[in-house]
C-alpha positions as CSV (number, residue, x, y, z in Angstrom):
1,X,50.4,146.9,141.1
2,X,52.0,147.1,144.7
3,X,52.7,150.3,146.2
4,X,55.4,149.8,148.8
5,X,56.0,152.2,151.7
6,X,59.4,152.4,150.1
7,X,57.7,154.2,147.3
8,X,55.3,156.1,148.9
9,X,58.5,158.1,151.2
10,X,60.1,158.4,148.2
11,X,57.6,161.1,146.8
12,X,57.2,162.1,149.9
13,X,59.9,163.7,150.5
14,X,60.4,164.5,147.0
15,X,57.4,166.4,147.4
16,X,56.4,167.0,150.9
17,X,52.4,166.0,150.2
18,X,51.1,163.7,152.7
19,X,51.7,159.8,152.9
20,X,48.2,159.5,151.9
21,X,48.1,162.0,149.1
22,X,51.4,160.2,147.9
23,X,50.0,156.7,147.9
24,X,46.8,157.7,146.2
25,X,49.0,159.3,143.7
26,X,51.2,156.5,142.8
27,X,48.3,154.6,142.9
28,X,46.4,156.6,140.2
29,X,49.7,156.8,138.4
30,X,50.1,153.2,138.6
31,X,53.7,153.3,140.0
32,X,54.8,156.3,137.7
33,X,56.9,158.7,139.6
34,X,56.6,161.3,137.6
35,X,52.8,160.9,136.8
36,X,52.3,160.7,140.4
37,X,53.9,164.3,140.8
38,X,52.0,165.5,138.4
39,X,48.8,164.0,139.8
40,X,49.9,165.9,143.2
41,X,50.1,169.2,141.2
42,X,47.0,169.1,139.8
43,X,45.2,168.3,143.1
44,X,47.4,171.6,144.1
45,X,49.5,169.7,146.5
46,X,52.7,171.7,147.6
47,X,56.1,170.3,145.5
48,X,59.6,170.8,146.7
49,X,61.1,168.4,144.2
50,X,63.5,171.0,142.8
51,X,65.1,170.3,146.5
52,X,64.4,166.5,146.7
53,X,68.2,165.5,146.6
54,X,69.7,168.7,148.1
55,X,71.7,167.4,151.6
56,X,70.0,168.4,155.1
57,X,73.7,168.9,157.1
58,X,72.6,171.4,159.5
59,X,69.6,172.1,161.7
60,X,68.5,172.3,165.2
61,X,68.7,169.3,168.0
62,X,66.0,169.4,171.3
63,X,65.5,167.1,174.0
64,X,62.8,167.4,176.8
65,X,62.9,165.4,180.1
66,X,59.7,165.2,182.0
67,X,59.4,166.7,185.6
68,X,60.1,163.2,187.4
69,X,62.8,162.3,184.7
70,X,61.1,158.8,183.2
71,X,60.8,160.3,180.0
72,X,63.0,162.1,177.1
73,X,61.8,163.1,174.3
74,X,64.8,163.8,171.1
75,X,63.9,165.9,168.4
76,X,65.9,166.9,165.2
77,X,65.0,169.2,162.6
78,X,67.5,169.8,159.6
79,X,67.9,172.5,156.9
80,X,70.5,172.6,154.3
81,X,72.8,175.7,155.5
82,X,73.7,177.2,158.9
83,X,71.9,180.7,158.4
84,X,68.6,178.8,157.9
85,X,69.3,176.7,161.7
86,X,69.8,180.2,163.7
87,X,66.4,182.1,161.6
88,X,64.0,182.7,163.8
89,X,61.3,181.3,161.9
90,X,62.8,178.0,161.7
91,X,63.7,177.6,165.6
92,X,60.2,178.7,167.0
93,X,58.8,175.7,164.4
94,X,61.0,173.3,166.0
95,X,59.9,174.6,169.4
96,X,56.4,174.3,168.2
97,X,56.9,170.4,166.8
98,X,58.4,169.7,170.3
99,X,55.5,170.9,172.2
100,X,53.0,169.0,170.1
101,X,55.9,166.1,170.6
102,X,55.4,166.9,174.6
103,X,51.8,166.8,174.8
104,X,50.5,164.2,172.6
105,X,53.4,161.7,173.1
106,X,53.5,160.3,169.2
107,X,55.6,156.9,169.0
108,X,57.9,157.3,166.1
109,X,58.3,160.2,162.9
110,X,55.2,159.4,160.8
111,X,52.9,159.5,164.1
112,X,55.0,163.3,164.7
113,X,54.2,164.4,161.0
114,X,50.3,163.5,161.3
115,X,49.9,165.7,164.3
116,X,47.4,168.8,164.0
117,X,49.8,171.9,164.6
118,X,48.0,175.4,164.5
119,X,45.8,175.4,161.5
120,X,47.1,172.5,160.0
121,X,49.5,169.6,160.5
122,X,52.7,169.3,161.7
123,X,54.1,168.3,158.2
124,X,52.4,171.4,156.6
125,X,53.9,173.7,158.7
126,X,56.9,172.2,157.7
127,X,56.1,172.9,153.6
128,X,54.7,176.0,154.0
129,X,58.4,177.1,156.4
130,X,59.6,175.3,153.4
131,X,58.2,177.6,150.7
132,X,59.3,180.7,152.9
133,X,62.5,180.1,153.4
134,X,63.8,178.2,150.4
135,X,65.5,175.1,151.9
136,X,64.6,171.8,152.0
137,X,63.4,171.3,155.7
138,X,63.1,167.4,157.7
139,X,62.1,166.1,161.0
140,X,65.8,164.6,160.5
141,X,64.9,162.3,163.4
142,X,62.5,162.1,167.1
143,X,63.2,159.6,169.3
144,X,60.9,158.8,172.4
145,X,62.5,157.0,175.8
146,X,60.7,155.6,178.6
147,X,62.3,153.9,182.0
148,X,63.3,154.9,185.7
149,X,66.1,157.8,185.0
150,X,65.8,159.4,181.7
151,X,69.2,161.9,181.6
152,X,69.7,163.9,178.3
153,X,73.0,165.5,177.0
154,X,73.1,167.7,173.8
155,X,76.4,168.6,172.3
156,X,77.5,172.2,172.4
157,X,77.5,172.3,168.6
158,X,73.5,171.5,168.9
159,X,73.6,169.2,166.2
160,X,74.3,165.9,168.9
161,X,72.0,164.8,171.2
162,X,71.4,161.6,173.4
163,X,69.3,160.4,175.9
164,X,70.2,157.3,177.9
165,X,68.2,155.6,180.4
166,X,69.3,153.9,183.4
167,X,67.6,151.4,186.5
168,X,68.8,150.0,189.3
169,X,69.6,153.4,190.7
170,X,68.0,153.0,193.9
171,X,68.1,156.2,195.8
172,X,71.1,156.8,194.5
173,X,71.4,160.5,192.4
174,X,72.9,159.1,189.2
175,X,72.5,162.5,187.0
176,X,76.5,162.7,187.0
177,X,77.1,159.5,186.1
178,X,73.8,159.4,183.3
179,X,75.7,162.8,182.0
180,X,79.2,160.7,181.8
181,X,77.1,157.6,180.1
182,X,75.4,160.0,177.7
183,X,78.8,162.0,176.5
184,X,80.1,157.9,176.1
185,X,77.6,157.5,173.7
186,X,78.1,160.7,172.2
187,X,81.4,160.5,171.4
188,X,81.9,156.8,170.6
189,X,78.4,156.0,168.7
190,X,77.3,152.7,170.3
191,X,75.4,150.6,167.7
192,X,73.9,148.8,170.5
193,X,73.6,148.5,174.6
194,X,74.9,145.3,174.7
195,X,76.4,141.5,172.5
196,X,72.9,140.3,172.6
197,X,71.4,143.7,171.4
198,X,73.3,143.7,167.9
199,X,71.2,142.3,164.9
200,X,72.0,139.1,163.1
201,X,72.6,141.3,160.0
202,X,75.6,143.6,161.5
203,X,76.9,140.0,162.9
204,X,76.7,138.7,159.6
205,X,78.5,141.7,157.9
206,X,81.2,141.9,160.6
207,X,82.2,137.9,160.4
208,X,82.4,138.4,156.5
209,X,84.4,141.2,157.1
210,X,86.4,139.7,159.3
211,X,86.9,136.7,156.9
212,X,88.2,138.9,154.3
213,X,90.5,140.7,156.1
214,X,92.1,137.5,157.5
215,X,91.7,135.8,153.5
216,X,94.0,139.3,152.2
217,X,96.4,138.9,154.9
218,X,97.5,135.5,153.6
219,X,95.7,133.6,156.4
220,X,94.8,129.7,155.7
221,X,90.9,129.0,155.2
222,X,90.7,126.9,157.6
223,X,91.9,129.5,160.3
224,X,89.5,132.2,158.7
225,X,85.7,131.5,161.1
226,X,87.9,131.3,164.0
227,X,90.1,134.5,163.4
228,X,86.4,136.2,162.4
229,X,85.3,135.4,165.5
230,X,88.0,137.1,167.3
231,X,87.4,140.5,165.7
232,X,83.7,140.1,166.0
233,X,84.9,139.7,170.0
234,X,86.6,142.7,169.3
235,X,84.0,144.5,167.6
236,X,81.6,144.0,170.1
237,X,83.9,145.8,172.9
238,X,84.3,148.7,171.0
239,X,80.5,149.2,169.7
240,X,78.5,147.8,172.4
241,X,78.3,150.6,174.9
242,X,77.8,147.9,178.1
243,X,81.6,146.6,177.2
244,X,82.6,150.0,176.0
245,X,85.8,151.2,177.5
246,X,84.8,154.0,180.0
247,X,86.3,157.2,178.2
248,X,87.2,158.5,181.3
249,X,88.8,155.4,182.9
250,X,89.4,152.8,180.1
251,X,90.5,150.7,183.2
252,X,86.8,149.6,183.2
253,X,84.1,148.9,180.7
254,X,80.8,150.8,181.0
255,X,79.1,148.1,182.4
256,X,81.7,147.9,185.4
257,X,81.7,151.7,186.0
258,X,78.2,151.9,186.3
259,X,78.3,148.7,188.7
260,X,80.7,150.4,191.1
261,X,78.3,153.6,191.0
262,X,75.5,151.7,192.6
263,X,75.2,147.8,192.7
264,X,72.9,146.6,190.1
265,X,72.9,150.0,188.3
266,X,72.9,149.6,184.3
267,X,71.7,151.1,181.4
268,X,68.1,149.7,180.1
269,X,67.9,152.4,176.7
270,X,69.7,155.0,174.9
271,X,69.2,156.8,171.7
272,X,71.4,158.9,169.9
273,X,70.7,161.5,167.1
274,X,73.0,163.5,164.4
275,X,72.5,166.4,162.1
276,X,75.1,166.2,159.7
């Protein structure tokens, strides 16, 4: 039968065994979740599957900018309760995850989990803090940003963090106006930098939505792709950060504040990350 990766994150992080382990157990198990459990058990793989389901709402957000600022690297690392995020123990691991992040530059989560981290792997060290404490622990997200001006802002709750990335800048100094950009995207979650940046299937789901909305308010069918339209318009100037309304002077969109900063001066990346 087909294993998909679907399947093999699923025991995953119902377990916290490798990706490997987990595919060569579902694969022995011929798709059986549980068999495959039990398969990692008997090769004395580490469980957590008493904490599977348990929700992951608080943890610890870093970000790293590199000495010329054209990189960031975001990293978050969630537990289940407050305590756990201020223990010792759990912040010097998240140090320790970041400064593998910093020096072997992985590319996404699973290249981050695979990384050798003092006698083992990152992911291990996760299990064994795992087994210590008593919480379910994730790499919740990383995110890894690349370009001319890399700027970071974290939230003073330090469960938000961004990093945006801007060009054009020229020789001008741009870290106030990155900081500004950044707290935007903070605050009013962006889902992409720009119209042509927003997938087919959030297009999709807003023009049905809009279609409905317009159908319950006792609009005719024939008016109901036009009126969709219109709040897709609309949609896209409040989640596109580019035609944003800058927060701090909703006289102009982001795209225009940034343009009066410096000629030419946009925003080329940002990522945004969560706990909770």
């Amino acid at each position: 039968m087909t294993i998909t990766a679907s399947d093999v994150n699923k025991l995953r992080q119902a377990t916290g065994a490798g990706m490997m382990d987990c595919k060569q157990a579902l694969t022995e198990a011929e798709g059986d979740f549980d068999k495959a459990i039990d398969f990692l058990r008997k090769k004395g793989q580490k469980v957590a599957s008493k904490r599977a389901d348990n929700v992951t709402s608080e943890g610890m957000v870093l970000i790293h900018i590199n000495e010329n600022a054209t990189n960031g690297k975001l990293l978050a690392v969630a537990c289940e309760t407050e305590p756990v995020s201020k223990v010792p123990d759990f912040r010097d691991l998240v140090q320790s995850i970041m400064d593998v992040a910093i020096a072997k530059n992985p590319a996404n989560v699973e290249e981050l989990l695979a990384l050798p981290l003092a006698d083992s792997t990152v992911n291990d060290q996760i299990i064994n803090l795992t087994g210590r404490i008593g919480e379910k622990l994730i790499v919740h997200s990383y995110e890894n940003v690349t370009g001319e001006k890399v700027i970071p802002y974290i939230h003073s709750t330090g469960k938000l963090g961004v990093l945006v990335s801007l060009k054009n800048a020229g020789s001008v100094d741009v870290a106030e106006t990155g900081k500004d950009v950044a707290m935007q995207i903070a605050a009013m979650k962006p889902v992409a930098l720009d119209k042509s940046d927003v997938s087919s299937e959030i297009i999709e789901r807003e023009i049905e939505i809009g279609k409905e909305q317009a159908r319950a308010e006792g609009k005719p069918e024939a008016m109901l792709e036009k009126i969709a339209m219109g709040k897709l318009n609309k949609f896209y100037e409040e989640s596109t950060l580019l035609n944003q309304k800058f927060v701090k002077d909703p006289s102009k969109t982001i795209a225009q504040m940034l343009d009066g900063v410096s000629k030419g001066l946009t925003v080329s990346d940002f990522k945004r990350i969560q706990i909770g």
